[in-house]
Steps between C-alpha positions, in 0.01 A plus 500: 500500500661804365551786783342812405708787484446734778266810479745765445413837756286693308687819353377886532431617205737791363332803580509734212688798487295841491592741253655787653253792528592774284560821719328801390666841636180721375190374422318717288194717672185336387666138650586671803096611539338160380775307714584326194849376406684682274756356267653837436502465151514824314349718371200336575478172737352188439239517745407831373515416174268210561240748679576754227569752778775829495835383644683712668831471666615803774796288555757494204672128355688365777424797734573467855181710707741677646672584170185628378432687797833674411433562140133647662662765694766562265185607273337659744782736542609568164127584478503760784809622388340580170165642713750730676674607162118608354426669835805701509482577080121623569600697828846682329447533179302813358116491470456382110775248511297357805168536303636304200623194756144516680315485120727138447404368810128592404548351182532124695546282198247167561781233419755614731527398883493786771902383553571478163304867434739607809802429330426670183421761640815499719711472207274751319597804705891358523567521170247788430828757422666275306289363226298764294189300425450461890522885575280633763613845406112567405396850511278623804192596301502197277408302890298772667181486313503097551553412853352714743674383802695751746894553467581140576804684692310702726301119579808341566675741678198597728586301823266550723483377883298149379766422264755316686543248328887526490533648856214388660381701760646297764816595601649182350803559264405377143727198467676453815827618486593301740478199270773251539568505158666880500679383862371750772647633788416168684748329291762845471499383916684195406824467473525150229810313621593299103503669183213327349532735159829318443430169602164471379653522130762324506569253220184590389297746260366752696136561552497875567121594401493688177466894611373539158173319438242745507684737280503266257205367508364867457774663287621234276687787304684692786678129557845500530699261185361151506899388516498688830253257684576176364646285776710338221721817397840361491584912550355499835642203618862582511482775735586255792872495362469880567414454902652298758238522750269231326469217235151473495450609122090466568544776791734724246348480230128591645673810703652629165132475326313666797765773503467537119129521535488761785778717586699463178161617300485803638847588610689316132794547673709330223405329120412184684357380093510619199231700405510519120526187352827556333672561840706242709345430869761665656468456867357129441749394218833609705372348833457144248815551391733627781574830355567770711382830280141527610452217770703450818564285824409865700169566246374166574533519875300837544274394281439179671464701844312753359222213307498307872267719648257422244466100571246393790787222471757715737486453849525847701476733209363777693778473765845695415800305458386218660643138398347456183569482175396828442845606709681222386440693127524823634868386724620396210410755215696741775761318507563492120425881535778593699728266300401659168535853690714662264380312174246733296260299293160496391405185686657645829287824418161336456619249826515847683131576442369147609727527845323814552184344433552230752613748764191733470293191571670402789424894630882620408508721208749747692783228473355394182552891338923445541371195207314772269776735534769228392248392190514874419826522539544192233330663268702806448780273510332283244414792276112401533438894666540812331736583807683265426902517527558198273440604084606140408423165651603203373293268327524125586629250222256335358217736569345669185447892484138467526493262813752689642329859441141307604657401810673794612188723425247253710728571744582812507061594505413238769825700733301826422172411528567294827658786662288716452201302609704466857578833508115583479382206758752583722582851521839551386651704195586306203825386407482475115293841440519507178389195258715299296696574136438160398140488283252328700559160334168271354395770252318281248471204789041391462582309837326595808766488673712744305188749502501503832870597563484777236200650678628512824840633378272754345327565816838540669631743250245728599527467852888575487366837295279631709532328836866704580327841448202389781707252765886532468560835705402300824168507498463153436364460864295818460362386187319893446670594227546927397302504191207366374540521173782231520257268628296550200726451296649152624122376570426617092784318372479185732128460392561570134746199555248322688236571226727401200623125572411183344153357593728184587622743811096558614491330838114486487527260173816300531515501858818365546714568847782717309212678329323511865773660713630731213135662463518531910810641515387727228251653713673510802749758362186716378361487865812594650560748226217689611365398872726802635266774328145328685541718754360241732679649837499883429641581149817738355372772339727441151315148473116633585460602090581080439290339729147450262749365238741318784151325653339394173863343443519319815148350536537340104826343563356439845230321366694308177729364821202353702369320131920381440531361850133334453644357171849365674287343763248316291762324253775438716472560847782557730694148526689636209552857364772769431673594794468845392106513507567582869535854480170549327314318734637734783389795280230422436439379874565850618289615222208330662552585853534869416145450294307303807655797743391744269150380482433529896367154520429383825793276645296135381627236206312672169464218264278708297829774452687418183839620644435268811465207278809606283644537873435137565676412170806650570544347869362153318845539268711615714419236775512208221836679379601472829587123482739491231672951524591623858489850443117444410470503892571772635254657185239299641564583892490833349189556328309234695615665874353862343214364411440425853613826606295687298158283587494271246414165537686219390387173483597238738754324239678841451523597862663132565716521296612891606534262852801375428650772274452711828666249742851623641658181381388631139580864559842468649606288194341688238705823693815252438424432153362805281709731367310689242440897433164383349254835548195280677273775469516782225175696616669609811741765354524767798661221686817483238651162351722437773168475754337260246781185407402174628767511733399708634199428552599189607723598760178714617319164566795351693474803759138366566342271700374256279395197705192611726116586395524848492757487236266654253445835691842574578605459160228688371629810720845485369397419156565825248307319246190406719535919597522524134202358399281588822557841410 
């Protein structure tokens, strides 16, 4: 009998595997509200396809949701940024040009989106000057008898006590400016122990922000080369073989652009590119090569220092010579100074200027002046002044006539014009007094950047004409000059120059920070030019026949300053901006205090006052400038702390911050530090110039008691300016 084999253990079956389930990032929105699954097929998904339904995806292919919230905001704010630009066309510009703008946004074509209709319109008023088929130079009467609406200027300027919608009635500061983003005094109180801006770099590309953004998302022409801002220049990338403090070429290389962008736009110290396209980069080129003629271990340096204050990347920027790499720069520029002492050249010239420029940050233009006076110096030598003691200079081998002659002219007109413009912020007679014999170079140059040197060598020419008949026999302090008619004549040929350049120089349409600042300083010389004939504290008789033509003066530029700051503060804020926009702001600060006190408004926080609002601006930039330039400060302590003794009220943000800019550890440092002849306060002439420096007002403060509650009246009884502006 055969065995039977032996049941064998029943096996499991093998389970099948499940397909792996497809992962959808976005499913599109009619899924998402039937609960359906959604394939993500595009443009149209099968389950809507099946249903015959719209699909619609607010997620893009392979979009992360918080990549599209990103890309959402990014559109929301190019999309406010172009609502600002319409609002600020309609409220500047004159009546018909505003008509025409209202009429296209009547005219809502049906097929367009609201957002896309925004950016046409956006672009519309941008390129309005340029292109002649998009004028809006439309005669008055051909808009009058079709739109019956009042001045659209008087609506938008009308601010009455319900609109406060950009400083609310509550006394909270629009924005806090005590952000940590622009570093308040909170962090100023710390004392970092590493040098994050080196380390944080290091062997890395840097990832400084871009200062840039909004300009260019507004201003697409006013941009800077394209060559300029890509990270991939192999001319930018050298100049670590030109420094020993670093070899981080992602840290470099993002200073030199921010510096180009900024200070180097408005200042053009040197030919940094060419600007014709037949011309050699000069500055670029020789600092790729390792030629010396118009790029230099000493150049690089200052520049370097000089660009570190711009980069939310440098620890400490706002403290003096601390141990940063702003003084590591700074140390070593100095040193190359000192070595290259008795070496004339242009690079040593133009280093001059940026050492000066680092100096008055820091608070300490007096030892930065012995700098200006050796660039002068260089230039006679270098035969780039006509007092020059040098006829010939020798021209490098190698170097063609043209570059040469381009060079030495750039040169020569950035010395003059930078002089000057010290001379005028801070109170002291010119060195150079008479302009260059070298032709302002650039003649036939279409780029922006050459129009705007030429203009403001222009502008300088006629200052140097005019200004020594009014201010060079010592009444530079006094600031009332003998006659009249010499006024006139400077403010008729400063506005004919005014009135006369390109439309790519209007601040209100290419709104650029170079176009910004030179349009402020612009009217701050016509507001000192003729504040001494107001007669606001008793009058001389020889300036009584001036003061109808004096006031109408004033109020205009007055007024054109509020709308420039407004501008400044809506594009670009205060993280990053010329240095030099500080001295309008503390004009135009004392401007507004001197209107509030005039109107005998009882001591409360007017948010319906224009000038009080244009106040709040000005502390806004000067606290956020606070974080990154020292001598922005003292400003602040300065305007903020007469605010207060005057009866103004400050909101709680300011008056914190004024809290530690008042402290004794504060004071008695800032008495250590500053060494500047800056005139605080030009309104205050019977005191004289020596009364009204920021030392010594400064060294006022340290006599005080600073640290106990009553701090406010004490000050305000030893205060000239609170006297001032009391009455």
């Amino acid at each position: 009998m055969e065995q039977e084999p032996a049941p064998q253990p029943q096996s499991r079956p093998l389970l099948t595997q499940k397909p792996k389930r497809t992962v959808t990032l976005g499913a599109c929105v009619a899924c998402r509200k039937r609960k359906s699954k959604c394939d993500g097929s595009r443009p149209t998904c099968t389950c809507c396809a099946q249903k015959d339904t719209e699909c619609i995806y607010e997620l893009g292919p392979n979009e992360k949701p918080s990549q599209a919230m990103k890309r959402k905001n990014e559109e929301m704010q190019g999309e406010l940024l172009n609502l600002r630009q319409l609002y600020d066309f309609l409220r500047l510009r004159p009546e018909h040009e505003a008509q025409d703008v209202l009429k296209q946004i009547r005219s809502n074509p049906v097929d367009a989106t609201p957002t896309e209709r925004i950016q046409e319109l956006a672009d519309y008023v941008r390129l309005a000057h340029q292109k002649p088929q998009l004028s809006l130079a439309s005669a008055p009467q051909q808009t009058s008898g079709l739109i019956t609406l009042p001045p659209l200027r008087i609506a938008l300027e009308s601010h009455g006590p319900e609109d406060n919608g950009t400083f609310p009635g509550t006394h909270h500061f629009p924005g806090s400016i005590l952000s940590t983003d622009y570093g308040g005094p909170s962090s100023q109180r710390r004392r970092h122990a590493s040098d994050a801006d080196v380390s944080a770099h290091s062997g890395s590309q840097s990832s400084l922000r871009r200062s840039t953004s909004i300009g260019a998302l507004l201003h697409h022409d006013q941009s800077p080369p394209p060559d300029i801002y890509e990270a991939g220049d192999r001319r930018l990338r050298p100049a670590c073989r030109w420094t020993s403090i670093t070899d981080d070429v992602g840290l470099v290389v993002e200073l030199l652009k921010s510096w180009h962008r900024w200070e180097y736009w408005y200042w053009h110290f040197m030919d940094w590119v060419s600007i014709t396209p037949i011309e050699a980069d000069y500055f670029l080129d020789d600092m790729d090569s390792g030629e010396t003629n118009f790029c230099s271990e000493l150049l690089v340096n200052a520049i370097l220092a000089s660009a570190s204050f711009q980069s939310s990347d440098v620890q400490n920027r706002s403290t003096p010579f601390t141990n940063n790499i702003i003084t590591r720069f700074y140390t070593e520029a100095m040193r190359l100074w000192e070595s290259e002492e008795r070496k004339d050249s242009l690079t040593s010239l133009q280093s001059a200027m940026l050492l000066y420029l680092v100096l008055g940050k820091n608070g300490r233009d007096k030892v930065g002046y012995t700098l200006l006076v050796d660039a002068c110096r260089m230039a006679r030598n270098l035969g780039l002044s006509c007092e020059s003691t040098s006829a010939y200079v020798l021209k490098p081998s190698g170097v063609s006539d043209d570059r040469w002659g381009t060079a030495r002219a750039v040169t020569a007109w950035a010395l003059f014009n930078f002089q000057l413009s010290m001379s005028y912020t801070y109170s002291f007679p010119a060195i150079l007094k008479t302009q260059p014999q070298l032709p302002i170079p650039y003649n036939d140059a279409p780029n922006a950047e050459a129009i705007h040197f030429r203009s403001e060598c222009q502008r300088q020419v006629i200052m140097a004409e005019c200004a020594s008949a009014l201010w060079d026999a010592g009444t530079v302090g006094d600031m009332v000059p003998s006659n009249p008619n010499l006024v006139e004549v400077l403010y008729l040929r400063l506005k004919s120059w005014w009135d006369s350049r390109p439309v790519s120089l209007d601040p209100l349409i290419h709104s650029s920070p170079e176009n910004l600042v030179a349009a402020m300083i612009y009217y701050v010389t016509l507001i000192r030019l003729v504040h001494p004939f107001l007669n606001l504290g008793g009058g001389i008789d020889r300036t009584k026949p001036y003061q109808d033509r004096a006031q109408s003066i004033y109020y205009s530029s007055m007024q054109e300053l509020r709308h420039l700051l407004e501008l400044q503060d809506v594009r670009y804020g205060w993280s990053s901006a010329i240095a030099f926009v500080l001295h309008p702001i503390i004009v135009i600060s004392w401007c507004c205090l001197e209107d509030i006190s005039l109107q005998k408004l009882p001591c409360i926080s007017h948010e319906s006052d224009r000038s009080y609002r244009t106040l709040l601006i000005c502390l806004r930039a000067l606290s956020r400038l606070s974080s990154c330039i020292f001598y922005a400060q003292p400003l602040f302590r300065l305007i903020s702390q007469t605010c207060l003794n005057v009866g103004i009220r400050l909101p709680s943000e300011i008056t914190n911050s004024l809290d530690y800019y008042q402290s004794k550890e504060w004071t008695t440092n800032a008495a250590k530090m500053i060494s500047s002849q800056y005139v605080a306060d030009m309104h205050c002439a019977a005191t004289g110039i020596e009364h009204r420096s920021i030392d010594t007002i400064i060294a006022h403060w340290g006599s005080l008691t600073l640290e106990d509650k009553g701090r406010t009246e004490t000050i305000a009884n030893d205060s000239k300016y609170a006297m001032h502006f009391k009455g």
